[in-house]
KEKE-3310 file (N, C-alpha, C; in steps of 0.2 Angstrom, whole numbers, plus 5000, padded with zeros to 4 digits):
npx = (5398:5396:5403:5399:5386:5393:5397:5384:5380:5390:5391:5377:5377:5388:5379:5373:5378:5385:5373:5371:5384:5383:5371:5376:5385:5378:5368:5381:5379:5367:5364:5367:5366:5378:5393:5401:5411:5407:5394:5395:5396:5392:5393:5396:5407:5411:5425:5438:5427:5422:5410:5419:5422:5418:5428:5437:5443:5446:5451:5443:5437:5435:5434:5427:5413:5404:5407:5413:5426:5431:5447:5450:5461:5464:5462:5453:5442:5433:5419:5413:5413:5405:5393:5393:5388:5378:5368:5368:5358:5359:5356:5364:5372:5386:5400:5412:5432:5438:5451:5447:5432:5418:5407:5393:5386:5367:5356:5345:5329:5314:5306:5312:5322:5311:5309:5321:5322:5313:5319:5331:5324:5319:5330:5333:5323:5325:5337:5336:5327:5337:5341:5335:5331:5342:5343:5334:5337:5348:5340:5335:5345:5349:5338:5340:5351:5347:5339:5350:5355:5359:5358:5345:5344:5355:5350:5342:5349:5358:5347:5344:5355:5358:5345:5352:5358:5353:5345:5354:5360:5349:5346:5358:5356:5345:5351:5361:5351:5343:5354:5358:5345:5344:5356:5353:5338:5347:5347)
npy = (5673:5675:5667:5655:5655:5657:5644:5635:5640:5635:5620:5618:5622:5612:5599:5601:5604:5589:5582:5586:5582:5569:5569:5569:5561:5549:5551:5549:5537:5533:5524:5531:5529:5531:5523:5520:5518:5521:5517:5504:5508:5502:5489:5475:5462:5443:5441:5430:5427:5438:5453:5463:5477:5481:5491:5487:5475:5475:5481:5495:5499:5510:5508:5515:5522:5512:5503:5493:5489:5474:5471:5458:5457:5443:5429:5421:5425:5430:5422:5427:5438:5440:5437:5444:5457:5452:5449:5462:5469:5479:5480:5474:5463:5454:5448:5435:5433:5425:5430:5446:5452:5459:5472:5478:5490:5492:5503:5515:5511:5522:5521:5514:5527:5538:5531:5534:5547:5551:5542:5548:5564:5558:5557:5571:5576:5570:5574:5587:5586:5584:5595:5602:5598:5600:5614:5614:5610:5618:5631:5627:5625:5635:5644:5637:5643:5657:5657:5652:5666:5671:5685:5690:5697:5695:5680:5682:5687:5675:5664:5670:5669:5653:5652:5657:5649:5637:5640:5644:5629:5622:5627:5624:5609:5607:5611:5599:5592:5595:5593:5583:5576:5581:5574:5559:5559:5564:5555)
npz = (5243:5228:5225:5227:5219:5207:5207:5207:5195:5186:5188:5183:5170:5165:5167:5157:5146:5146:5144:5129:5122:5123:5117:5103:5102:5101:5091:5082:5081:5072:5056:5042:5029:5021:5025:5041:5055:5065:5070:5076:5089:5099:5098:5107:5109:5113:5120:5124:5136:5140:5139:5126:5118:5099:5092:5101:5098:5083:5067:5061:5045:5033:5015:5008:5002:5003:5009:5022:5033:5042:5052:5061:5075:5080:5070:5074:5078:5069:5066:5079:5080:5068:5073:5083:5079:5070:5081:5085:5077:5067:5052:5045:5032:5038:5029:5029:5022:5027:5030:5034:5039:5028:5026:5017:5015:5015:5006:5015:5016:5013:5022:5032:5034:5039:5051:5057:5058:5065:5077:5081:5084:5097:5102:5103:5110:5121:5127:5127:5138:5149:5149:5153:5166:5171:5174:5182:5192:5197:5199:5210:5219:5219:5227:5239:5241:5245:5255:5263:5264:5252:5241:5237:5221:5216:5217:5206:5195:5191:5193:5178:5169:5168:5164:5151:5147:5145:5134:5123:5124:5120:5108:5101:5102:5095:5081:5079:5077:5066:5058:5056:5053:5040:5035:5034:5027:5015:4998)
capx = (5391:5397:5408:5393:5384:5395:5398:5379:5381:5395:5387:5371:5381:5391:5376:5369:5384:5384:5367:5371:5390:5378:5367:5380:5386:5372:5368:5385:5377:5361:5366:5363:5367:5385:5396:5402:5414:5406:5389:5399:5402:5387:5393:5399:5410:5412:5431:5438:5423:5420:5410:5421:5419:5423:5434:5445:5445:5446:5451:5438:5440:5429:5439:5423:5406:5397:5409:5417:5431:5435:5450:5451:5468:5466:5457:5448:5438:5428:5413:5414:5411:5400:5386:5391:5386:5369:5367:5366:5353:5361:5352:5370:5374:5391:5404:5420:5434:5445:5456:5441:5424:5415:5400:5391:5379:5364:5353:5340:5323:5310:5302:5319:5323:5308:5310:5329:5323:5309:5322:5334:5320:5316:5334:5335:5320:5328:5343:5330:5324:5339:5346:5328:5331:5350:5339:5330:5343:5352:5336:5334:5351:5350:5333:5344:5357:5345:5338:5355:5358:5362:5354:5338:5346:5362:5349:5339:5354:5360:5342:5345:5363:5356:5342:5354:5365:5347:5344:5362:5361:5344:5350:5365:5354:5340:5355:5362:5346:5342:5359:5358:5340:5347:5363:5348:5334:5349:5350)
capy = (5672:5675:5660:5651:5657:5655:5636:5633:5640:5631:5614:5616:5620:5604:5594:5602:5602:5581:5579:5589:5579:5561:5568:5569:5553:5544:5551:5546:5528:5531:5524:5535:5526:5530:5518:5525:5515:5525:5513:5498:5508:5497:5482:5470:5455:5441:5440:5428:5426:5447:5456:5468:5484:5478:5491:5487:5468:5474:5488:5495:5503:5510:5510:5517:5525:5508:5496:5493:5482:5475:5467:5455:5457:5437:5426:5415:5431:5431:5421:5428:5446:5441:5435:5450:5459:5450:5452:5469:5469:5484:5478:5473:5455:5453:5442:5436:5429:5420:5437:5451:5454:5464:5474:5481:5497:5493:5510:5515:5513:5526:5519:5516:5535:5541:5531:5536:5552:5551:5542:5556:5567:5557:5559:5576:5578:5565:5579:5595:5585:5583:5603:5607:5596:5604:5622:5615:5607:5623:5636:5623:5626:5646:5646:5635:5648:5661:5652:5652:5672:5674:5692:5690:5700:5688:5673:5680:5688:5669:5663:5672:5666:5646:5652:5660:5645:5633:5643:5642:5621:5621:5630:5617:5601:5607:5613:5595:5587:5596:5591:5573:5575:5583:5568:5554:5562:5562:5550)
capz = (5240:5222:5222:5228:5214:5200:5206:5204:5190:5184:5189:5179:5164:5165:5165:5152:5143:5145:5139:5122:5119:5125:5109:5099:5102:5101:5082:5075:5079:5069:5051:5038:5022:5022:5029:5045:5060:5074:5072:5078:5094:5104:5098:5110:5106:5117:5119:5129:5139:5143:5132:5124:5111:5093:5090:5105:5095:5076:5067:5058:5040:5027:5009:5002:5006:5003:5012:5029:5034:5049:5052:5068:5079:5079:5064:5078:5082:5065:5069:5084:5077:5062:5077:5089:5073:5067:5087:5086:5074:5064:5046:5040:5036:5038:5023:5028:5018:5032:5034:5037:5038:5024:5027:5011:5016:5008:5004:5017:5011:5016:5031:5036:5035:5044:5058:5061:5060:5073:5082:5081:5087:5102:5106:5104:5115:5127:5128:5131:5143:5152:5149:5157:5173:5174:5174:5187:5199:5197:5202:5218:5224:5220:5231:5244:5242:5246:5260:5267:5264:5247:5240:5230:5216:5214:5215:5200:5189:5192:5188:5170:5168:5168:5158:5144:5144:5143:5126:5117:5124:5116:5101:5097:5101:5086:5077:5079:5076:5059:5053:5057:5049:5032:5033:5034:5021:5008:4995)
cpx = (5392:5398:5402:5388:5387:5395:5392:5377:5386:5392:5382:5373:5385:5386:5374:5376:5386:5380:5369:5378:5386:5375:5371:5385:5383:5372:5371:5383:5373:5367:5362:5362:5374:5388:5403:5403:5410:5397:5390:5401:5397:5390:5397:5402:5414:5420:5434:5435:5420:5421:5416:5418:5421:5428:5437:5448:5448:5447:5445:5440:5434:5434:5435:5417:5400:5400:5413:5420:5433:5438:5452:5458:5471:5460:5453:5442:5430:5422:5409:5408:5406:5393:5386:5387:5379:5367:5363:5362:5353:5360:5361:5372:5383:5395:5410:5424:5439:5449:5450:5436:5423:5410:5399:5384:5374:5359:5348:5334:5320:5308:5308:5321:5318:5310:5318:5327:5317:5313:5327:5331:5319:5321:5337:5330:5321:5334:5340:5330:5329:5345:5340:5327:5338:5348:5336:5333:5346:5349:5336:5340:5353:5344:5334:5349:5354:5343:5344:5360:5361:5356:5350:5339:5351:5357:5345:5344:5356:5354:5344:5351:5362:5353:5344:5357:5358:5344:5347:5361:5355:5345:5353:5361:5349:5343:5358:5356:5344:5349:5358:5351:5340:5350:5357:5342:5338:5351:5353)
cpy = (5672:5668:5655:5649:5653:5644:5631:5633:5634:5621:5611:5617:5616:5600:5595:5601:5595:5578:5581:5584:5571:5562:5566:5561:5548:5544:5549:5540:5527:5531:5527:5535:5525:5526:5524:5521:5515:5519:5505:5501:5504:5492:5478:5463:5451:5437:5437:5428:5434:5450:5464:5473:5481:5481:5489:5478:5468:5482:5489:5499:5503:5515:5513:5519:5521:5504:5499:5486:5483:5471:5465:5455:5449:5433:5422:5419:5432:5430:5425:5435:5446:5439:5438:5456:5460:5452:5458:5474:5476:5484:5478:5465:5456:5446:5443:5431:5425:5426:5443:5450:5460:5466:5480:5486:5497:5502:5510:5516:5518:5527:5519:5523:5539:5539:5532:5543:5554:5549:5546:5561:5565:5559:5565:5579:5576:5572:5585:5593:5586:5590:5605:5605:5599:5611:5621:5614:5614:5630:5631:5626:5634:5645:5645:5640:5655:5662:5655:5660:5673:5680:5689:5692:5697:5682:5675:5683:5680:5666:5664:5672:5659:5648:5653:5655:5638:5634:5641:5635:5619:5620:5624:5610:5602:5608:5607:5591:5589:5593:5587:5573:5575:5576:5562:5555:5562:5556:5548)
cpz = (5232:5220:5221:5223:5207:5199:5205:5196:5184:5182:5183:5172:5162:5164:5158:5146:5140:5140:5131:5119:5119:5117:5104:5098:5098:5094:5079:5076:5075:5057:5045:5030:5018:5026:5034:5051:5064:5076:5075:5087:5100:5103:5103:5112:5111:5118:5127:5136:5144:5136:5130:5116:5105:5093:5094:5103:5088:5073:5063:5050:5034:5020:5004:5003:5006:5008:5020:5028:5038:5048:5059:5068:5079:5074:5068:5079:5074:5066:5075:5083:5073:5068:5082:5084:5071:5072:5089:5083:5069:5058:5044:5042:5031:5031:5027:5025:5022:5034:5038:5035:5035:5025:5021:5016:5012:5008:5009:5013:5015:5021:5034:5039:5039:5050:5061:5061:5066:5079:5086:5085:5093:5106:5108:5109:5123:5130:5133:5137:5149:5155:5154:5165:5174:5176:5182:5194:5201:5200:5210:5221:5224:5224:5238:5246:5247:5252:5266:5266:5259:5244:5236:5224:5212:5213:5208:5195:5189:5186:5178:5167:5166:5162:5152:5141:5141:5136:5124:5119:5118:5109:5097:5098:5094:5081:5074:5074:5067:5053:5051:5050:5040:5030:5032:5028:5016:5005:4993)
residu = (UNK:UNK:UNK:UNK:UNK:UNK:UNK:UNK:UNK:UNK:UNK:UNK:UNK:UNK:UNK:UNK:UNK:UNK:UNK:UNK:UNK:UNK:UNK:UNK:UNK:UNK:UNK:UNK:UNK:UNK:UNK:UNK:UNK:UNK:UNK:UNK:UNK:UNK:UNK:UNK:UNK:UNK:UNK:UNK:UNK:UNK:UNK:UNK:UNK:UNK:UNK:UNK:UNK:UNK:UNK:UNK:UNK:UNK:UNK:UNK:UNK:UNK:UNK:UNK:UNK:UNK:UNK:UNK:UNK:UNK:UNK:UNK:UNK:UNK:UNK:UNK:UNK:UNK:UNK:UNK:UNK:UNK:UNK:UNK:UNK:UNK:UNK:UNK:UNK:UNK:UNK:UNK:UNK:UNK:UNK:UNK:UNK:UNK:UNK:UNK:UNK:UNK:UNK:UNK:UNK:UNK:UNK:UNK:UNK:UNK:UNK:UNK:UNK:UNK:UNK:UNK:UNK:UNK:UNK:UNK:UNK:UNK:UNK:UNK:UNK:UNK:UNK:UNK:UNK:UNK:UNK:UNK:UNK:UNK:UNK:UNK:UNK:UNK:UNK:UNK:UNK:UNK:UNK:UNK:UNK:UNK:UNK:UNK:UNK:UNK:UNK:UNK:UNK:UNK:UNK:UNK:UNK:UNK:UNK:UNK:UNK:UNK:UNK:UNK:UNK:UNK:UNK:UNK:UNK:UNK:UNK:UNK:UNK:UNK:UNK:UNK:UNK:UNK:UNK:UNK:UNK:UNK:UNK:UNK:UNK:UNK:UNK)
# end
């Protein structure tokens, strides 16, 4: 019955675990007026007729905090890139000089900065959401447990095990979410 326990346990801290790295992903794509690779990691580039990741097409380099530079594997690839790019509608218009593509980071305006920051929020609330259904999956399967003969004492010290790990996941997503918020509100 322990084992049983701990594995529900286990479980629901993996998911919750997911959601919280998911967030953090997500965020390094929100652009925050620095130039920063990881916003290219949607982009999609039609290479030889299946879309591929830029980066697995180009490397990426940023020689500076206003610029980026991609350099395509093959020089056929530029157009290619500069309209997988405008595509992705990420407010940067791409220049290339025949070798790589330059992209100049202009400065977020205002409106810009709030709405990445409510975006941010929607995805930190998108996370909770999904620490609070890993809670819930996890009490279901200790009620089943109990069901099937696990002590009433074990299914609520359990209970209060999820919920402590439901706190600390909470914790680190608003922890997360204030950062990002600070990194976007500086000018």
């Amino acid at each position: 019955m322990i084992e049983k326990s701990k594995s529900i346990i286990s479980a629901a801290n993996e998911k919750m675990e997911s959601a919280v790295m998911f967030l953090e992903e997500d965020l390094k794509t929100y652009r925050a007026g620095k130039a920063n690779p990881s916003v290219f990691n949607g982009v999609m580039v039609n290479y030889y007729g299946s879309p591929t990741p830029l980066n697995q097409v180009a490397s990426i380099n940023v020689p500076d905090a206003k610029t980026m530079l991609i350099q395509p594997w093959e020089k056929s690839l530029i157009p290619t890139i500069e309209k997988a790019i405008m595509d992705a509608n990420l407010g940067f218009t791409p220049q290339n000089n025949g070798e790589h593509i330059r992209i100049n980071i202009p400065p977020l305006t205002e409106d810009r900065r709030k709405e990445l920051v409510k975006k941010s929020k929607a995805a930190g609330e998108n996370a909770k959401i999904s620490i609070r259904n890993a809670r819930r999956d996890g009490i279901e399967a200790l009620k089943k447990a109990q069901k099937d003969g696990m002590p009433e004492d074990m299914v609520k010290d359990s209970e209060g095990l999820i919920q402590k790990d439901v706190d600390g996941f909470n914790k680190k997503v608003d922890e997360l979410l204030a950062a990002k918020e600070k990194e976007i509100l500086t000018v």
